[in-house]
FIPAVO-394719 format. One line per 3 residues: number of its first residue (from 0); for each residue x, y, z of C-alpha. Coordinates in Angstrom, 2 decimals, padded with zeros to 5 digits. Example, Ala and Ser with C-alpha at 12.3 -4.5 7.8 and 13.67 -1.06 7.14 Angstrom:
! residues 2
0> 012.30:-004.50:007.80 ~ 013.67:-001.06:007.14
END
This chain:
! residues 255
0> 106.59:-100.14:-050.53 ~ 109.19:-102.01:-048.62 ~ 111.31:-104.11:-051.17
3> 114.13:-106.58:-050.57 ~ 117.37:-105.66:-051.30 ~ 118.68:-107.76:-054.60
6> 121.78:-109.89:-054.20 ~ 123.56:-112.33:-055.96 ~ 125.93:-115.11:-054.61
9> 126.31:-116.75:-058.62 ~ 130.32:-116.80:-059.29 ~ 130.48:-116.40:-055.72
12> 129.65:-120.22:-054.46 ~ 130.87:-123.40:-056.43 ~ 128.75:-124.76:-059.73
15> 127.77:-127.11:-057.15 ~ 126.17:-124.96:-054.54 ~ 124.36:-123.01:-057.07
18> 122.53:-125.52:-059.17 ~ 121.46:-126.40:-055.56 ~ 120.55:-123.24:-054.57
21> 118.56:-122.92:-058.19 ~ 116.62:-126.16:-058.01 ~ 115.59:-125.51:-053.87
24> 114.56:-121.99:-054.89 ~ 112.61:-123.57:-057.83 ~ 111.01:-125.94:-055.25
27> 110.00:-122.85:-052.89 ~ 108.22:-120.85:-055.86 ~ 106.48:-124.47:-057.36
30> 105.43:-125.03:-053.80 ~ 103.53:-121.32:-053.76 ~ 102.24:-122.29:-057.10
33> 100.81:-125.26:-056.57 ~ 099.04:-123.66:-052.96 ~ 101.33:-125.82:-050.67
36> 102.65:-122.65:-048.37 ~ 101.71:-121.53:-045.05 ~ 102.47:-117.90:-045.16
39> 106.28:-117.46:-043.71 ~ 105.88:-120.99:-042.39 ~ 107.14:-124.52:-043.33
42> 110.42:-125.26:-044.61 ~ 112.21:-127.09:-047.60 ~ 116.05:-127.67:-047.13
45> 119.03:-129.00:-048.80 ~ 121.95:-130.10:-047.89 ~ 125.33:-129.34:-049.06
48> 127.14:-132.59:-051.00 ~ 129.63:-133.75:-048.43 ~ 129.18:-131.02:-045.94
51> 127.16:-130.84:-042.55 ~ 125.83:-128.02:-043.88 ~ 122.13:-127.57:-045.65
54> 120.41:-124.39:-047.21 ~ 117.01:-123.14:-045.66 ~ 114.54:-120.36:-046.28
57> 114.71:-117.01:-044.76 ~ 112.65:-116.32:-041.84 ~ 110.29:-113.65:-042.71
60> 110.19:-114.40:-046.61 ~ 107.48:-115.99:-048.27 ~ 107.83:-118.88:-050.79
63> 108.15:-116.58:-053.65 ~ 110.04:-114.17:-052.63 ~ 112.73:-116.76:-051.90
66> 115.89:-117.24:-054.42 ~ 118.97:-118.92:-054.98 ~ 120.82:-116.44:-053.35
69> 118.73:-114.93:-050.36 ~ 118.49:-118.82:-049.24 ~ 120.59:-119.57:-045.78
72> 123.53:-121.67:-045.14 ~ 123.55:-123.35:-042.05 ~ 125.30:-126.15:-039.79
75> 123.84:-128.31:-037.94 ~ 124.35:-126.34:-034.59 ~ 121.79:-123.89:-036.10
78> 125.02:-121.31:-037.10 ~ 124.48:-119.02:-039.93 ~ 127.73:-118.96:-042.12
81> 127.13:-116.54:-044.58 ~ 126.84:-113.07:-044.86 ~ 122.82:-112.17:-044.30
84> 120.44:-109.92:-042.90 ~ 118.37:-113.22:-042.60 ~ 117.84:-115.31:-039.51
87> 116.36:-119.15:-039.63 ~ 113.34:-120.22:-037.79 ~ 113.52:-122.22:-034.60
90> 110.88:-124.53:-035.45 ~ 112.88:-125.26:-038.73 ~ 116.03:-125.73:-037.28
93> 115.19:-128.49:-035.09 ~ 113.31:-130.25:-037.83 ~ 115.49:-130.19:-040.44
96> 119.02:-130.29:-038.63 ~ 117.31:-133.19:-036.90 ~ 117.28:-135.42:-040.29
99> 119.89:-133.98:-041.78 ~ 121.86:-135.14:-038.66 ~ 121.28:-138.60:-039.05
102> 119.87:-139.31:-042.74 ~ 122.81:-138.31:-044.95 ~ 121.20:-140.00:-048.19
105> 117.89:-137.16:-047.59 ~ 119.74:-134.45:-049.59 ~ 116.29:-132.45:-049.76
108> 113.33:-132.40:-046.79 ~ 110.13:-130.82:-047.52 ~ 108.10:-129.81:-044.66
111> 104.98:-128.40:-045.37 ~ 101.49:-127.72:-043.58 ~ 098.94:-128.61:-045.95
114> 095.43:-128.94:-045.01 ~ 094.77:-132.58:-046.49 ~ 098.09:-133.95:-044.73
117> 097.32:-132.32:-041.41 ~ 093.43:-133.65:-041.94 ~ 095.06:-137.56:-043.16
120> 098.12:-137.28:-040.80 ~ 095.70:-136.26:-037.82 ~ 092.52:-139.29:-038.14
123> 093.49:-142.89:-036.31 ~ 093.55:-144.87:-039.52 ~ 095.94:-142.65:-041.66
126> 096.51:-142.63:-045.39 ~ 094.49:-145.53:-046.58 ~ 095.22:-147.46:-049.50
129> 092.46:-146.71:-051.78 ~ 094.46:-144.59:-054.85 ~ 097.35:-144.93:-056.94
132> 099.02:-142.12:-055.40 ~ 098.36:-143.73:-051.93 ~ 100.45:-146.63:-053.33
135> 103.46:-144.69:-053.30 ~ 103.60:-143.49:-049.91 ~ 102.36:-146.03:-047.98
138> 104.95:-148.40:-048.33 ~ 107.96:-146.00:-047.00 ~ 105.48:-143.97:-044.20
141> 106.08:-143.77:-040.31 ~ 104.63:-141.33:-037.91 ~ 105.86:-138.88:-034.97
144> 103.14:-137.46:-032.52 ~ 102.46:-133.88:-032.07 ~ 104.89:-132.31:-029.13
147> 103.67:-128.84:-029.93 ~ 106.01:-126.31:-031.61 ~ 109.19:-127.78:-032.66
150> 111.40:-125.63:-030.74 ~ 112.18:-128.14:-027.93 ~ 115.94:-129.42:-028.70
153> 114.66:-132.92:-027.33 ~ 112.16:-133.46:-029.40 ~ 114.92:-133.95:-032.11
156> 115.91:-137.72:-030.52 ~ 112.18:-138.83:-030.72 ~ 111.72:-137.70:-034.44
159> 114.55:-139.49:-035.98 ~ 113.71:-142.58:-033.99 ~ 110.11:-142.45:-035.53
162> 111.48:-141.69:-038.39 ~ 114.09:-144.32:-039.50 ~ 114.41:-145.59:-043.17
165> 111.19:-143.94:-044.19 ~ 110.92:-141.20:-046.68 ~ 107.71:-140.03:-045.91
168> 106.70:-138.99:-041.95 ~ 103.21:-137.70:-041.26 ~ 103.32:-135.50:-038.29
171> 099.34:-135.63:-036.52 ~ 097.79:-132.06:-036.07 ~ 100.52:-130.60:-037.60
174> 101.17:-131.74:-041.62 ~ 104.06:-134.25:-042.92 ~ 107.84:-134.06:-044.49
177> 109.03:-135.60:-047.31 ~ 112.64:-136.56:-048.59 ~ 114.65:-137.28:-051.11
180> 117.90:-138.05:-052.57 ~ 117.43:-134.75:-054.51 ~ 115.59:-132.02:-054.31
183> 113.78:-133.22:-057.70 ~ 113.07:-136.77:-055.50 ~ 111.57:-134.90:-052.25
186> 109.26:-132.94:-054.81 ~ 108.10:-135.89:-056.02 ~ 107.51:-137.85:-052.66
189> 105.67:-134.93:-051.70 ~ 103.48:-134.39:-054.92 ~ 102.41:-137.75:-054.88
192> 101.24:-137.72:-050.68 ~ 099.58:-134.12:-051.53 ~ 097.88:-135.86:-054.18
195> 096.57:-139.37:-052.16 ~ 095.99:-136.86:-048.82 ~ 093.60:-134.44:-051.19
198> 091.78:-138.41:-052.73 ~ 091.48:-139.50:-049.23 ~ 089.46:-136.13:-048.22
201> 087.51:-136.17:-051.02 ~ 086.50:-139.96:-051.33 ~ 085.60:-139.93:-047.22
204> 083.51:-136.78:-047.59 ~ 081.43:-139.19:-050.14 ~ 080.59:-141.37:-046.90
207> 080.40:-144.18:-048.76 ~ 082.21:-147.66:-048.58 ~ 085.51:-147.60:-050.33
210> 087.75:-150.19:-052.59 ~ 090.90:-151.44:-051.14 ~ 094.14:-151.69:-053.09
213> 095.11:-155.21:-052.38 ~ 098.22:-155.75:-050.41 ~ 099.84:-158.03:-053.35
216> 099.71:-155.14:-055.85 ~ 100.89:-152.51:-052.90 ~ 104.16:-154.88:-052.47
219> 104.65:-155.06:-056.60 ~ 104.77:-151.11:-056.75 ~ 108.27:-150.59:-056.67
222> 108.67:-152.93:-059.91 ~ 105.69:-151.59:-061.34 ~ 107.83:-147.81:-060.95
225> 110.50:-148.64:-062.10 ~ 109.17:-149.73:-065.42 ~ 107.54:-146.35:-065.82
228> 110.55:-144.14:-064.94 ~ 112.53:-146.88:-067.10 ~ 114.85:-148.08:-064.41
231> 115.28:-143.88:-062.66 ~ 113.19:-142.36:-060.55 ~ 110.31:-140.41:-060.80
234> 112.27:-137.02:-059.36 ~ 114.46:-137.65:-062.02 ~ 111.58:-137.86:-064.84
237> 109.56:-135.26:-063.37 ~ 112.04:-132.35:-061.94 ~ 113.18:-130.75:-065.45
240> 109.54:-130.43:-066.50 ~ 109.22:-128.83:-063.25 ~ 111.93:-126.41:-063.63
243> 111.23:-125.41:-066.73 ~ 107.27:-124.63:-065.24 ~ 109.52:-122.61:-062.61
246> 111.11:-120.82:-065.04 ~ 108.19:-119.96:-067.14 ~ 106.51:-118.67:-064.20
249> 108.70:-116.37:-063.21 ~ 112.74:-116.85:-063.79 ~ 113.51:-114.41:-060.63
252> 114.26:-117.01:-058.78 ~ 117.33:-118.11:-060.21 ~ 119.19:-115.22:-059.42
END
């Protein structure tokens, strides 16, 4: 049985770059947990405080095999600076670098293939407004159109236009990305789409007439948030519940 070699990179990177490294890792093995992968596929990345540098999965791993230390340092030029047998995907590089070039407050960007987001990303009218969770995505959502696989270095241009402010982009026949301010925040973003994308399914697969949220409660839902995460966020309420769940599932990948 082939088995990956074990390293270790803690004492060898700042406090900084490790709690980093721990919480992506975290958000790789909740992501397997939770059924979000797509074998080897699909990408969450972080990127170093100050630095135009982000971590990134190993091509060739899946979601939990991944830790704080096998993860991959790169710049934005698609450069590996560390020490790896890994490589990076292509596909992955031009997403992520992509945002990371231009949206410096996105520390974390999930990117993930999901059937429900391909399925809500991919029919004309979108994510409708007809949950709760919808309410939170809706109001910071754009759209990019399909250009096949992301390994054209001009497509890169056309997704951060499409892009913009928003935190949430769904990507037709293909799934959606998610970011955050941390990698907590992304998690969160995401959860919530998954969530609305896996209603939407559901509740059209009824075939029968649905119930609007009406636009004056969809533009009070930032207030109505920040009551319930008293005046934070909700990556910031929800993330240490769901690194302790990491941790309980299996602590591996913290080392």
């Amino acid at each position: 049985m082939f088995e990956l070699e074990k390293i270790s990179l803690k004492g060898n990177v700042s406090e900084e770059e490790w709690q980093l490294r721990v919480d992506l890792a975290a958000c790789y093995r909740l992501a397997q947990y939770f059924g979000w992968d797509d074998t080897i596929y699909t990408h969450i990345s972080a990127r170093l405080p100050n630095r135009d540098e982000y971590l990134v999965n190993a091509y060739g791993l899946a979601f939990d095999e991944i830790t704080a230390s096998n993860l991959v340092r790169v710049n934005l030029k698609g450069e590996i600076l560390d020490d790896t047998p890994f490589k990076i995907n292509p596909a992955g590089f031009t997403i992520h670098s992509a945002i990371h070039e231009v949206r410096h407050d996105a520390q974390c960007v999930i990117h993930l293939h999901t059937n429900e987001t391909i399925v809500i990303a991919t029919i004309e009218d979108g994510l409708l407004p007809i949950s709760q969770h919808s309410m939170f995505s809706i109001n910071q959502m754009a759209y990019h159109g399909y250009e096949g696989l992301a390994v054209n270095h001009d497509e890169k241009q056309r997704l951060q236009e499409d892009l913009g402010k928003a935190n949430i982009l769904m990507l037709p026949n293909h799934g959606a990305l998610a970011l955050g301010r941390s990698v907590g925040e992304a998690f969160m973003r995401w959860a919530d789409l998954q969530k609305a994308c896996e209603i939407q399914v559901m509740a059209l697969s009824t075939e029968q007439p649905l119930i609007p949220i009406k636009q004056h409660v969809l533009d009070t839902v930032k207030e109505q948030q920040q009551k319930v995460h008293m005046g934070g966020t909700g990556g910031q309420m929800v993330w240490p519940a769901m690194l302790r769940k990491a941790y309980r599932l299996d602590p591996t990948f913290a080392e």
